[in-house]
N, C-alpha and C positions, 0 to 999 in steps of 0.2 A: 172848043169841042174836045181836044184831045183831054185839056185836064181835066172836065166833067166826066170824059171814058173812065181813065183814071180810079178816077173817086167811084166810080160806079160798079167797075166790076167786083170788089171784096163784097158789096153789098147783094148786087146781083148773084154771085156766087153762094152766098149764104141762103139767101131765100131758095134758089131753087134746089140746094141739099135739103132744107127744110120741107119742101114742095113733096121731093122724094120720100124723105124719110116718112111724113105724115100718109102719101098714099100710098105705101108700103103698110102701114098699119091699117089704114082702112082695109086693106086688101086681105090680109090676115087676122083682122080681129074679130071677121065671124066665126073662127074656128072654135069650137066647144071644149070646154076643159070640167071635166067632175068637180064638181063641189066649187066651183070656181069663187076668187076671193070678190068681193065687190069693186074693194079699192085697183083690180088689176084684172080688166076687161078683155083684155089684151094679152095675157098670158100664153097662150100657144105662140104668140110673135114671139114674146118675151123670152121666152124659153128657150127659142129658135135662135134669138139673136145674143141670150147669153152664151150659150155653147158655141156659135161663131166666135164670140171675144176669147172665150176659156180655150179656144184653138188660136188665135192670134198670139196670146197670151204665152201659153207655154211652147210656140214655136218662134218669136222672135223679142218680146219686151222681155216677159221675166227672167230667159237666158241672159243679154243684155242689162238688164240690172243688175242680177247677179254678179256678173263681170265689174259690171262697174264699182260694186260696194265691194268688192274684191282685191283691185286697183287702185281705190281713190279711198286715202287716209279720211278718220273720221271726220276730224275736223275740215277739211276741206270739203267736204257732204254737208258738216252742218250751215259751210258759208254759202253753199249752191242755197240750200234751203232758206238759208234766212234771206240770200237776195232777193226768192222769187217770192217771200212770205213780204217784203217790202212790195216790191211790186202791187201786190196785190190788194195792200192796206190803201192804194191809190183810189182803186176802184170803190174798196168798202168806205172810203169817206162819202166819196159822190151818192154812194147807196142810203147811207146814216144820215147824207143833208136830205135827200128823198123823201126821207122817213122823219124827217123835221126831231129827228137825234139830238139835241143840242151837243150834251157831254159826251157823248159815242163818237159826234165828229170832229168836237174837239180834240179829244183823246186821240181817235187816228190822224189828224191833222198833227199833229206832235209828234207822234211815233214813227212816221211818213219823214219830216223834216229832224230829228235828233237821228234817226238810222242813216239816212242819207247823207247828213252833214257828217257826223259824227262819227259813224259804224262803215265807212269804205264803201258806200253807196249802198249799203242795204247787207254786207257779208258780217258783221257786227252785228247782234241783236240788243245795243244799248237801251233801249228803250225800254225793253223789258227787262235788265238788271237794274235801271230807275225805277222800278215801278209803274210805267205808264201803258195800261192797257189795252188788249188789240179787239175790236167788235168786227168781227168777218160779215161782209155783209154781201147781196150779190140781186142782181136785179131781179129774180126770182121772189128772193123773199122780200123785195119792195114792191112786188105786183101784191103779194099776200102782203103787206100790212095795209094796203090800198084795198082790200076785200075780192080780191082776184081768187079765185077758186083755186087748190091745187092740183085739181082734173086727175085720170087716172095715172097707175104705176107706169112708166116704160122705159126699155132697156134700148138707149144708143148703141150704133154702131161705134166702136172702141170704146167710145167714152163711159158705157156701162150706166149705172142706174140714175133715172131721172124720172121726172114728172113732165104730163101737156103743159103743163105752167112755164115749167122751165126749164122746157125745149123750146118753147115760146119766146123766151125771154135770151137764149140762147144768144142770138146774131149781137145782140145787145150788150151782153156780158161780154163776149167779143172784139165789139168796137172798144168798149171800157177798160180791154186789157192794153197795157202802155206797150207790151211786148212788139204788137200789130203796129206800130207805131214807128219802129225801130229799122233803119235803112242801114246797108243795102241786103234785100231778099234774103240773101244768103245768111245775114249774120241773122237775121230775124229769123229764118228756119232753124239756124243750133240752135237760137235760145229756145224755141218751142220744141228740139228736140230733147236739148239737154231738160228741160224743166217735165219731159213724160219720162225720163229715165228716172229722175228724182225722185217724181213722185211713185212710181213703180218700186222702188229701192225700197222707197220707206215704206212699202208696204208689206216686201218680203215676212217679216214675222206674224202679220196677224194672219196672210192667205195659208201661211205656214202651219197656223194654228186651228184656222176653220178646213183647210184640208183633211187635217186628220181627225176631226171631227164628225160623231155618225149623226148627220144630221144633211136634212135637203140645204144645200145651203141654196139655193136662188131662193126658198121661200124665207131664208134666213137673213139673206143680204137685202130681198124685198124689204122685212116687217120692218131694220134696224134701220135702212135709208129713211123709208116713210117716218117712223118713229124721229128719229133725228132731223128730218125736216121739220116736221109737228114742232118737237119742241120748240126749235129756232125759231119759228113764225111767232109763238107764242109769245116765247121771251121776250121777242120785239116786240109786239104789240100788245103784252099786257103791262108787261115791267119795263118798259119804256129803254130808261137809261140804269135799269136797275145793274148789279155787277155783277147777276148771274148768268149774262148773257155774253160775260167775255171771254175771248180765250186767250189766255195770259201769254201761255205756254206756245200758241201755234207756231212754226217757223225752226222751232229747238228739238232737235232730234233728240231721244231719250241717250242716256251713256250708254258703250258698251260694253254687256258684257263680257266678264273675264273668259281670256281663250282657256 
């Protein structure tokens, strides 16, 4: 009994954030917005809950980022990222055999086992000075190449832009993360701490760039998520194992610029 409790409450816990977050949206999705987009039914939540982020945001991640890309030489940034870009190539193989991938999940099967063995568990990105390419994949976009709708725009709580699809698919990408996996509690919380600062860090130049930018950016961060989802789904399902649909590059921080 105890080890079924166990096993049950990460799952239990998920669902009923999910339970939440979902009737939270019904609850605010009758609110009316002018000219309203089709793809984003939901936009007064949406809006609501991106300015809750953009106050999270710049009252405790992005200072913290900051800091950290501050502090921590480039290279040692680059090895955080290519651990957690390993990591993550775990899940995208199980997504790519989903998706009856052959070369995608052979390819990440490879890049997964040469980084790992080879690259100091993932802090090395050998795979890709081989040549061997990365197909990001995530249970999301294996609901959409299975013919799953990608249902309206919505904006999570932290986690910022998503679709019903894959908020749906959410608890799932979850369990698939090896992170959750990782004993005792404590070290499993840095690594999900360290891996939001990372990705925050690396973000600093482009929020830096759409900041000063005169333009709405929530209907900006909308079109280019949706848009970028779009393609991905596509790529998968129409070009299969084509090479357009890799990303070579992901995990390798760009250089940087001279001080």
């Amino acid at each position: 009994m105890t080890t079924m409790t166990k096993l049950s409450q990460p799952t239990a816990r998920a669902a009923a954030w999910l339970a939440f977050l979902l009737g939270a949206v019904l609850l605010t999705g009758c609110a009316t917005v002018a000219n309203p987009d089709p793809r984003d039914p939901f936009e007064s939540y949406n809006r609501s809950m991106t300015n809750f982020n953009e106050q999270v945001d710049s009252l405790v991640l992005r200072p913290v980022a900051i800091a950290y890309k501050d502090v921590t030489p480039a290279p040692v940034r680059t090895g955080v990222s290519n651990f957690f870009a390993n990591i993550g190539d775990v899940w995208s193989f199980v997504n790519n055999v989903l998706q009856l991938r052959g070369e995608a999940a052979a390819s990440t099967f490879m890049r997964v086992n040469v980084n790992t063995l080879m690259g100091l568990g993932g802090v090395l990105d050998i795979a890709s000075e081989l040549g061997i390419d990365r197909y990001k994949q995530d249970f999301g976009l294996t609901l959409g190449y299975w013919g799953v709708d990608t249902g309206p725009y919505l904006v999570l709580p932290i986690l910022g832009p998503s679709t019903v699809r894959d908020t749906l698919a959410l608890p799932v990408d979850m369990k698939g993360n090896v992170v959750s996996y990782v004993d005792p509690v404590s070290a499993r919380n840095s690594l999900y701490a360290l891996r939001a600062v990372d990705v925050r860090a690396n973000l600093l130049r482009a929020g830096s760039v759409l900041d000063s930018a005169a333009l709405d950016k929530y209907s900006f961060t909308r079109d280019v998520f949706l848009q970028v989802r779009s393609q991905q789904l596509v790529s998968t399902a129409v070009n299969g194992d084509d090479k357009e649909d890799r990303n070579g590059n992901d995990g390798v921080l760009p250089q940087e610029p001279p001080r």
